[in-house]
ROFI-575473 format. One record per residue (C-alpha): x, y, z; residue in one letter; chain. Coordinates in steps of 0.001 Angstrom, whole numbers, plus 500000, padded with zeros to 6 digits. Example, Ala and Ser with C-alpha at 12.3 -4.5 7.8 and 13.67 -1.06 7.14 Angstrom:
# residues 2
       c1       c2       c3   r   c
   512300   495500   507800   A   A
   513670   498940   507140   S   A
This chain:
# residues 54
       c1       c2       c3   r   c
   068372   600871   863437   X   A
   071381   603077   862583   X   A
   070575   606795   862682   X   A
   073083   609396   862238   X   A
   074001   611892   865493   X   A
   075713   615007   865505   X   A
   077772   615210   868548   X   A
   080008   618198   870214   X   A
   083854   618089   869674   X   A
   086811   620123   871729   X   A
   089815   620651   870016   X   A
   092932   622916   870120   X   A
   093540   624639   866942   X   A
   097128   625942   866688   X   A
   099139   628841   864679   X   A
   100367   625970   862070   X   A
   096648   625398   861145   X   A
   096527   621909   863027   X   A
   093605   620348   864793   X   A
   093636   618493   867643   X   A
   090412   616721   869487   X   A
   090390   616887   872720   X   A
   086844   615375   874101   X   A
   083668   614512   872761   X   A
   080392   615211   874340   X   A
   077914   612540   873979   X   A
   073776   613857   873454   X   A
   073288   612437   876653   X   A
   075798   614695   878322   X   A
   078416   612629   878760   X   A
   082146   613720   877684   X   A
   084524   611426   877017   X   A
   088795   612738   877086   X   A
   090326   612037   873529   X   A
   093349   609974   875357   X   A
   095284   609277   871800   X   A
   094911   609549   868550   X   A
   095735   606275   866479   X   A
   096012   607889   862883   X   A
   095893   611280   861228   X   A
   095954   611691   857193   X   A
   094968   613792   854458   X   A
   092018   612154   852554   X   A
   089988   613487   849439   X   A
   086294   614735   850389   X   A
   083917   612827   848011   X   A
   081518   615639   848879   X   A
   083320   618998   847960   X   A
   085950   617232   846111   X   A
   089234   618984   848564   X   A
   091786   617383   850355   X   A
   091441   617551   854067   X   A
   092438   615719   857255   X   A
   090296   612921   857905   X   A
């Protein structure tokens, strides 16, 4: 069964309004580094119907 989990994210925002993660803790406690990051784009929000970085 797929259920959906809300997890906790460190990232470094800088002065040019750019986000970068940095770990992600797990619900069990465990963090795992962000090591790379294979793609960054702007992408339409279905939801609220803005462009933002997906």
């Amino acid at each position: 069964m797929i259920r959906k989990v809300y997890v906790e994210v460190t990232a470094k925002f800088d002065t040019e309004r750019n986000i970068t993660p940095l770990a992600v803790a797990w619900e069990d406690g465990t963090v795992y580094e962000i090591d790379r990051i294979v793609d960054k784009r702007r992408a339409a929000s279905l939801r609220t119907r803005t462009n933002s970085l997906k």
